[in-house]
C-alpha positions as CSV (number, residue, x, y, z in Angstrom):
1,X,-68.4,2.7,-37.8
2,X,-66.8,1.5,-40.9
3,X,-64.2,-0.7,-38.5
4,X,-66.9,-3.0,-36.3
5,X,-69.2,-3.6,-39.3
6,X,-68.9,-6.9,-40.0
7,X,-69.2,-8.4,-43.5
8,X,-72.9,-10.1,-42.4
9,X,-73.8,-6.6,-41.2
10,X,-73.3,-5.2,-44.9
11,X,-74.4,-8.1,-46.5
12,X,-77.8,-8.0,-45.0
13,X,-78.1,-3.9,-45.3
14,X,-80.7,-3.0,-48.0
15,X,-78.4,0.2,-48.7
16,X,-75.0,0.1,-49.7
17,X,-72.7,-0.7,-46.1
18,X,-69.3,-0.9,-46.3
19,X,-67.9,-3.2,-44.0
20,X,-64.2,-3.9,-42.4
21,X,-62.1,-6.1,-44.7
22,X,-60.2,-3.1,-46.2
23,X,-59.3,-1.6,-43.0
24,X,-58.4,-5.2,-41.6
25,X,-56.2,-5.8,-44.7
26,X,-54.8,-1.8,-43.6
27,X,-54.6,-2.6,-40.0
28,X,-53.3,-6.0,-40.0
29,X,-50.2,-4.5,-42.1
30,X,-49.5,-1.0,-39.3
31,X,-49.5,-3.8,-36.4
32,X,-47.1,-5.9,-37.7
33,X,-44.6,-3.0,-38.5
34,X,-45.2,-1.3,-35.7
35,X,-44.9,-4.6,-33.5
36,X,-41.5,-5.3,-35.4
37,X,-40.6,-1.9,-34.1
38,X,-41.3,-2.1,-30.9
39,X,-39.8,-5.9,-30.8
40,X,-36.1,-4.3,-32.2
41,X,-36.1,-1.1,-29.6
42,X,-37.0,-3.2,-26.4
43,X,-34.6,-5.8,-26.8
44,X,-31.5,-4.9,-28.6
45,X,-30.1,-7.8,-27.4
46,X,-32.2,-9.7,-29.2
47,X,-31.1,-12.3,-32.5
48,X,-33.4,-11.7,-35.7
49,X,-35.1,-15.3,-34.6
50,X,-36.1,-14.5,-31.1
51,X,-37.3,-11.0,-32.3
52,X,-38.9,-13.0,-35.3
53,X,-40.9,-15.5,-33.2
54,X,-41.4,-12.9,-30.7
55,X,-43.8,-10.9,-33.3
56,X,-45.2,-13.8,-34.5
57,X,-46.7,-14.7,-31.3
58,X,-47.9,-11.0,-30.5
59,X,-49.8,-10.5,-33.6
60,X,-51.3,-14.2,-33.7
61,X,-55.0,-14.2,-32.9
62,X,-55.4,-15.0,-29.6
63,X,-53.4,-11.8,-28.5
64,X,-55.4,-9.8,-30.7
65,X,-58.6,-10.7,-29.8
66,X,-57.8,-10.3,-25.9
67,X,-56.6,-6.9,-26.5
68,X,-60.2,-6.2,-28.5
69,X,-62.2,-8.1,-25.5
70,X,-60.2,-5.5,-23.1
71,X,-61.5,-3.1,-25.2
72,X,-64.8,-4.3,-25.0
73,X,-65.0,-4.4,-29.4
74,X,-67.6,-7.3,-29.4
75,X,-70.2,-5.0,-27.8
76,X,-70.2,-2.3,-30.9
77,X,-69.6,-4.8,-33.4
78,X,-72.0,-4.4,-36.0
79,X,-73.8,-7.8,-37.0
80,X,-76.3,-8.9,-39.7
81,X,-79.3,-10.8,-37.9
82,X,-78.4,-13.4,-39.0
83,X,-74.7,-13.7,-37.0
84,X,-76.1,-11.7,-34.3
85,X,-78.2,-14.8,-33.7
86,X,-75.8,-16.8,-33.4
87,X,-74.1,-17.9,-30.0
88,X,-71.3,-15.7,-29.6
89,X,-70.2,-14.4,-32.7
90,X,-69.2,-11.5,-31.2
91,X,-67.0,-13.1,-29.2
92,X,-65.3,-15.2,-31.2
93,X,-61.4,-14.7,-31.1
94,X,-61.4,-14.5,-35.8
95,X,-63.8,-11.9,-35.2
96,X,-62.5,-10.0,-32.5
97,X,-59.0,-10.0,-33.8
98,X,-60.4,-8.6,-36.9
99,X,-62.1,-5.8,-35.6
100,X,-58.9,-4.7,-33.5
101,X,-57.1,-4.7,-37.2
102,X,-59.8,-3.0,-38.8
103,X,-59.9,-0.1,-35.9
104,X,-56.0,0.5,-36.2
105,X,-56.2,0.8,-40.0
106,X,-59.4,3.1,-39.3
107,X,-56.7,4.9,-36.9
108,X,-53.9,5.3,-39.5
109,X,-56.4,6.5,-42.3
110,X,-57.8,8.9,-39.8
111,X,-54.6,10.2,-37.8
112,X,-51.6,9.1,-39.7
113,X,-49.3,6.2,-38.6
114,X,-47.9,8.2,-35.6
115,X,-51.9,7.7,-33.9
116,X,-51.7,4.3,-35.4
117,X,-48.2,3.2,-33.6
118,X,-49.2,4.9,-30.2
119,X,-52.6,3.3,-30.2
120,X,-50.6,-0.1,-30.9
121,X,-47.6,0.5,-28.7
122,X,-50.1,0.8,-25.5
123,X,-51.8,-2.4,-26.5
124,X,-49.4,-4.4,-27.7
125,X,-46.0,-3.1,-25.8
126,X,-46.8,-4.8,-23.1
127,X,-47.5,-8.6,-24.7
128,X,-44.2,-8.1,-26.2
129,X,-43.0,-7.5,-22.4
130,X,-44.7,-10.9,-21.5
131,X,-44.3,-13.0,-24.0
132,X,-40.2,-12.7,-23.9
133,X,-40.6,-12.9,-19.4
134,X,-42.6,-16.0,-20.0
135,X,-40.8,-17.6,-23.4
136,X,-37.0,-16.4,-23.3
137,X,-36.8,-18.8,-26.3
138,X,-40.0,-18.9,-27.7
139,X,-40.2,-22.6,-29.6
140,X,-39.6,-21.8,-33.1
141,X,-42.4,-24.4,-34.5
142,X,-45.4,-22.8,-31.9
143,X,-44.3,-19.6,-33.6
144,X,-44.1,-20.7,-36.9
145,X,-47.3,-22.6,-36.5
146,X,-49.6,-18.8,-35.0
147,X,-48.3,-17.2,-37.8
148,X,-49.4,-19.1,-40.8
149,X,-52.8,-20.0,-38.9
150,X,-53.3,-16.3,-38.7
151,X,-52.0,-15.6,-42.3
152,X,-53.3,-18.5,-44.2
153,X,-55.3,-20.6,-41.6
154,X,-53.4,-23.6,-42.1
155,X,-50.9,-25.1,-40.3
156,X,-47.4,-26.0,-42.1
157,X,-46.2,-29.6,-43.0
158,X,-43.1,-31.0,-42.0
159,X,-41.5,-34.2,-44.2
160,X,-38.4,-35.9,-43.5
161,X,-36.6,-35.3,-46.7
162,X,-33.3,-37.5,-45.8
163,X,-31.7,-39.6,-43.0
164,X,-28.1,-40.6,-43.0
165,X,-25.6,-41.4,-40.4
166,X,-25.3,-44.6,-38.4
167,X,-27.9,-45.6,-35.9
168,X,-25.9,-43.9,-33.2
169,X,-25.1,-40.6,-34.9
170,X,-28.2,-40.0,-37.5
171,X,-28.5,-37.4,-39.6
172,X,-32.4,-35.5,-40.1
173,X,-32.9,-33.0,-43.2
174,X,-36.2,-31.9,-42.5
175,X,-38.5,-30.1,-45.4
176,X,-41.4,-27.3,-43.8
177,X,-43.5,-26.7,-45.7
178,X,-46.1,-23.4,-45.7
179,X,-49.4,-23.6,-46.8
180,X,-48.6,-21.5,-50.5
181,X,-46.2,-23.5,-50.8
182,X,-42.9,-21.8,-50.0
183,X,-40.3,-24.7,-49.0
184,X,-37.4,-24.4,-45.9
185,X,-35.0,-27.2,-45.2
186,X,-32.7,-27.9,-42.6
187,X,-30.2,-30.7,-40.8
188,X,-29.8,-31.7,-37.4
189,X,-28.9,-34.7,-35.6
190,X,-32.2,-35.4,-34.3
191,X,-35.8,-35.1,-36.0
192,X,-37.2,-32.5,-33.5
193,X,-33.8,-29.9,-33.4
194,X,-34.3,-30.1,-37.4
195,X,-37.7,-29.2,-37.5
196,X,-36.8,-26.6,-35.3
197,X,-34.1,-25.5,-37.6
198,X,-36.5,-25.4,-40.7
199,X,-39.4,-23.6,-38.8
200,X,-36.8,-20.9,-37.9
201,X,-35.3,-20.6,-41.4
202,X,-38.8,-20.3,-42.5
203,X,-39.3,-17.5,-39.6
204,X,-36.5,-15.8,-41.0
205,X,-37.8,-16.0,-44.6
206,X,-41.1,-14.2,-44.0
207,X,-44.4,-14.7,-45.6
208,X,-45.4,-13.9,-49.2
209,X,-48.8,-15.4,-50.1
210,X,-48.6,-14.7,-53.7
211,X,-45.4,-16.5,-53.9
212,X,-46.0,-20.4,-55.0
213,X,-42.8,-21.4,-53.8
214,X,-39.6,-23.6,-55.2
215,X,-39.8,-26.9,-53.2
């Protein structure tokens, strides 16, 4: 039960409750491996960016929280009176996505990672499927933009750092920046190809949200 009880749920409980964060924090960790691993044996074609944005959009919010509505995760969530009044709260894609975290991580503590990575490899297989059918290239600055909203729920900033050239044939370096501050800069002939060039660097670079970052 440890997995659908929300934080209101345990906050409201007059006896000690532990509710989901841990096993989000756990679960949230497995899907993303396991995703990665599933992304590098399907298409082993595939350049480290595409499989890189590829994940990112798979393990974003919105794909989570459809996979817990499939599973129908809002009905046993376990709500404080408080939220439970609320319209929807069990719906809501944060929460949703959470719990479907929080159940995988109560999966691996449970059965191991092998339950874990089967559990996620039926769910989640399949976006991975659809997403690269849908989006062959899958635009580097969407991708970029999922994953920090679902790591730090903020989006990241793009600056235009320098612009050389004549009119005709410009020159863009473009600065991304993530929201703990972790810096990526690239060049392209036009504004938009360099902020794609700096959100895929950035891709590439991973996440570290105890890192502060050398701008």
């Amino acid at each position: 039960m440890q997995a659908l009880t929300h934080t209101s749920f345990s906050n409201e409980s007059p006896d000690p409750v532990q509710h989901n964060e841990r096993l989000e924090f756990l679960g949230d960790a497995v899907v993303n491996t396991v995703v990665a691993i599933e992304a590098y044996r399907r298409f082993p074609d595939a350049d480290e960016g595409v499989l890189t944005r590829l994940k990112a959009v798979v393990v974003a919010r919105p794909s989570l929280a459809r996979q817990a509505e499939a599973l129908n995760l809002g009905e046993y969530l376990r709500l404080g009176r408080g939220a439970a009044s609320q319209d929807e709260v069990s719906a809501k894609a944060s929460v949703l996505s959470d719990a479907f975290e929080a159940l995988v991580g109560a999966l691996f503590i449970d059965g191991g990672f092998a339950v874990a990575e089967a559990f996620i490899s039926a769910h989640l297989a399949p976006e991975l499927d659809r997403v690269k059918a849908e989006h062959a290239e899958v635009d580097a600055k969407t991708a970029l933009q999922i994953a920090c909203l679902k790591q730090f729920h903020e989006a990241p900033l793009y600056e235009i750092t320098d612009r050389c050239g004549p009119s005709h044939d410009p020159m863009f370096t473009i600065r991304v920046v993530l929201p703990q501050g972790t810096a990526f800069e690239a060049r392209a002939g036009t504004r938009k190809a360099a902020e794609q060039a700096a959100a895929a660097l950035a891709l590439e670079g991973g996440f570290d949200p105890t890192h502060t970052g050398d701008k």
